[in-house]
C-alpha positions as CSV (number, residue, x, y, z in Angstrom):
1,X,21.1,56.6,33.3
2,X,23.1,59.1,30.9
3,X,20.6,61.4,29.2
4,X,21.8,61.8,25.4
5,X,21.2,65.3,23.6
6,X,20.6,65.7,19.8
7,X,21.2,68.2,17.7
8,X,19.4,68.1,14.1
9,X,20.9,70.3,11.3
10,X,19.7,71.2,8.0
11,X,19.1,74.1,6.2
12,X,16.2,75.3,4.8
13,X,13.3,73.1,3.4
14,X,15.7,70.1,5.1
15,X,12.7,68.6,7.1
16,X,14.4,69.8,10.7
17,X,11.1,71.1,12.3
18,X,9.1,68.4,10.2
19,X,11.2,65.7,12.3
20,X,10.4,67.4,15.3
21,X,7.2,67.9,15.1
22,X,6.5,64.6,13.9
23,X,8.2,63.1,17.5
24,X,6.0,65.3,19.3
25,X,2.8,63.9,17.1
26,X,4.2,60.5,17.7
27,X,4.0,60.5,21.5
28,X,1.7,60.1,24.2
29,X,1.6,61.8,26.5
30,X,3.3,65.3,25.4
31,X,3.4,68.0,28.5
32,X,3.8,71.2,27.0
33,X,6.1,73.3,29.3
34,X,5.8,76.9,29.4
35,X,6.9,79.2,31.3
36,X,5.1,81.9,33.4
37,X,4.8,84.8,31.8
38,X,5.5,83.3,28.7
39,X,3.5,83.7,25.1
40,X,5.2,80.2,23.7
41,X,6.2,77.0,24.7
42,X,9.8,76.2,25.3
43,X,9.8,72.5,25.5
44,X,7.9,69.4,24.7
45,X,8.5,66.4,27.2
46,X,7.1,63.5,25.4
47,X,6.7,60.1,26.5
48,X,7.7,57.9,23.7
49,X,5.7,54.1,24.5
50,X,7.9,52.9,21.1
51,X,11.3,53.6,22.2
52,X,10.9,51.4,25.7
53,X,9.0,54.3,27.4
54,X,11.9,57.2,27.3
55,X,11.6,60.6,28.2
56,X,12.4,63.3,25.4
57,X,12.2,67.0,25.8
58,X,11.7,68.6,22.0
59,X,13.5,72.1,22.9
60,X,12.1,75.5,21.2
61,X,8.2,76.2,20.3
62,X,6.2,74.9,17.6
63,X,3.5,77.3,17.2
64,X,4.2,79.1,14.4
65,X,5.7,77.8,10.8
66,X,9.2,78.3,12.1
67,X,9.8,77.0,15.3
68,X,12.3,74.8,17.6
69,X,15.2,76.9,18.9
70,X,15.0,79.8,16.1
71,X,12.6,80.5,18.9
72,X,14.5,81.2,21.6
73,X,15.7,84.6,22.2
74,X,19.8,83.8,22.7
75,X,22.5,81.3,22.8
76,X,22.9,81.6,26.7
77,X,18.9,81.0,26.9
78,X,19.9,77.8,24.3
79,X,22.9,76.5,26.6
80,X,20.3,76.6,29.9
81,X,17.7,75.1,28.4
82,X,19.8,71.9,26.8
83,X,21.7,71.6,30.5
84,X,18.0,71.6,32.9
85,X,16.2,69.4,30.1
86,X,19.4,67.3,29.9
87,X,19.2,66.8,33.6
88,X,15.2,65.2,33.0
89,X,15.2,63.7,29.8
90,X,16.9,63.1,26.7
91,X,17.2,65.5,24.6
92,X,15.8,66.6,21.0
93,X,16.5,70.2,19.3
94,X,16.8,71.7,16.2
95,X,16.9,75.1,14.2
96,X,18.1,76.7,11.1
97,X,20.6,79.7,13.3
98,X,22.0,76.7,15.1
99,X,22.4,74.7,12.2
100,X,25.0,76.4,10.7
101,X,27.6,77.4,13.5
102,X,29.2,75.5,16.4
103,X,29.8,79.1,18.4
104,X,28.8,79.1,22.3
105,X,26.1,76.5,21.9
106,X,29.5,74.1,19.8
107,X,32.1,75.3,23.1
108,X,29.3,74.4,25.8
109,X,28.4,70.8,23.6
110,X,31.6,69.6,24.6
111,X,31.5,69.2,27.9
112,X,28.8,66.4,27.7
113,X,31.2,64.8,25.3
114,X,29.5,61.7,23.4
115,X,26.5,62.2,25.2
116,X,25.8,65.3,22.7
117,X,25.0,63.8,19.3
118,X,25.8,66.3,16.3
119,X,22.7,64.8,13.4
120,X,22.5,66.1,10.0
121,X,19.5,65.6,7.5
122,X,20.9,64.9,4.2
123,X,18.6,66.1,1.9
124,X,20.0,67.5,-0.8
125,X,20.2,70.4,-1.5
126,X,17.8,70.5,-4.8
127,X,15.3,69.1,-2.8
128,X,15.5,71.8,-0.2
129,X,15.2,74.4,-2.6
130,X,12.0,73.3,-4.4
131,X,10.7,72.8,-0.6
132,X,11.4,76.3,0.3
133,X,9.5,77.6,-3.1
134,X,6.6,75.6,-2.2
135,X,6.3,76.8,1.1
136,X,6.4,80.3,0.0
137,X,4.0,79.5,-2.8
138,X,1.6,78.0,-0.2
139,X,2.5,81.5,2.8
140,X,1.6,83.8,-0.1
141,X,4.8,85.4,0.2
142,X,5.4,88.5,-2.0
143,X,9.2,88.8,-1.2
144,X,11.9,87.4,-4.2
145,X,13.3,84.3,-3.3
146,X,17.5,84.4,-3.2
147,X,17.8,81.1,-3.6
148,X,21.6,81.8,-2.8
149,X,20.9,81.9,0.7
150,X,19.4,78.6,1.2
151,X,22.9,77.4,-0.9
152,X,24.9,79.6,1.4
153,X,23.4,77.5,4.3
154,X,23.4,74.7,3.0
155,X,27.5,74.8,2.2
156,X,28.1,76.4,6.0
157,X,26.1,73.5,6.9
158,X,28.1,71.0,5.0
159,X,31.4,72.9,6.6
160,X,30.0,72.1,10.2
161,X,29.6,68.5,9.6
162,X,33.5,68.2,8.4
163,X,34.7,70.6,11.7
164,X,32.3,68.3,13.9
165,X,33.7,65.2,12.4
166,X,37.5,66.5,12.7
167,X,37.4,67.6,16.0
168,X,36.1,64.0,17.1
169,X,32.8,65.3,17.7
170,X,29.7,62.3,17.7
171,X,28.6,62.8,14.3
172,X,25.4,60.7,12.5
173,X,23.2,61.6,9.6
174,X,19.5,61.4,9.1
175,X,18.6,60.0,6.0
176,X,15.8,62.5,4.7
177,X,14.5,59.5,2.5
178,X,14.1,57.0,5.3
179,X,11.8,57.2,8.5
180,X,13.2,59.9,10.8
181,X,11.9,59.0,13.7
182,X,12.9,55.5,13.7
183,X,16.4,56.5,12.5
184,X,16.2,58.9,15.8
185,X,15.3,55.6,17.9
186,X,18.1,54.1,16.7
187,X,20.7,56.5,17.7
188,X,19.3,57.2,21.2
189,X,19.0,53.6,21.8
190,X,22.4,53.1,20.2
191,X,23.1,55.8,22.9
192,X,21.8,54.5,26.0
């Protein structure tokens, strides 16, 4: 079997660590993998009973507010983890960092070809700001919101999904208004 390997982007207030977090909550069992010496998770392997018993390794920690692969400490660190867990399971990661670039992470996609599924939330982008001035509503934060750089994202974002698309990369969206997880089933199933 042919592991496939997602890649959720969205900017901020998107839903990117909601999705993930929600597969995690949806599975049974979940083996949380850290390693030694480690303060934070790096993966999730979650058995998924719904999706005919696969395999999915959620990359990056969930612990805090921000998590997934804004968690991990560098591209290279990024690149190894998606090729061992890609090895095992299928593959689930997200983050804001990796959202708006294709960089080393983009060069070392292409060389699982289809197999590396390039998913964007499309929540728009009204919606992700009023998210975003919740949150820091709810966190107490004391710092000005610029809501420029959530639009900033949001376009470089946008400009990824058109350079993804071009360059005849696997490109899907995630309807933000629609079940995420099931629309995840689909495309890994679609996949398989």
């Amino acid at each position: 079997m042919t592991f496939k390997i997602i890649k959720l982007h969205g900017c901020s207030g998107a839903g990117k660590t909601t999705v993930a977090r929600s597969l995690i909550s949806d599975s049974s069992p979940v083996h949380v993998i850290t390693p030694d010496g480690a303060k934070n998770p790096e993966a999730y392997v979650c058995h998924v009973d719904d999706w005919g018993g696969a395999t999915v390794a959620v990359l990056g920690s969930y612990q805090n507010n921000c998590g997934g692969m804004d968690t991990v400490s560098s591209a290279a660190k990024a690149i190894e983890m998606v090729a061992h867990y890609s090895r095992l399971s299928h593959v689930f990661h997200e983050g804001l960092l990796q959202s708006t670039y294709y960089g080393e992470m983009g060069k070392d996609s292409e060389r699982y070809g289809d197999d590396y599924i390039y998913a964007f939330l499309d929540t728009p982008l009204l919606i992700c700001l009023e998210r975003v001035t919740r949150r820091r509503d709810v966190q107490g934060s004391k710092n000005k919101f610029n809501p420029q750089n959530t639009v900033d994202k949001f376009n470089a974002i946008e400009r990824l999904k058109i350079k993804c698309t071009k360059a005849g990369r696997r490109v899907v969206t995630i309807h933000y208004d629609k079940d995420p997880i099931a629309q995840l089933k689909a495309i890994y199933l679609d996949a398989s």
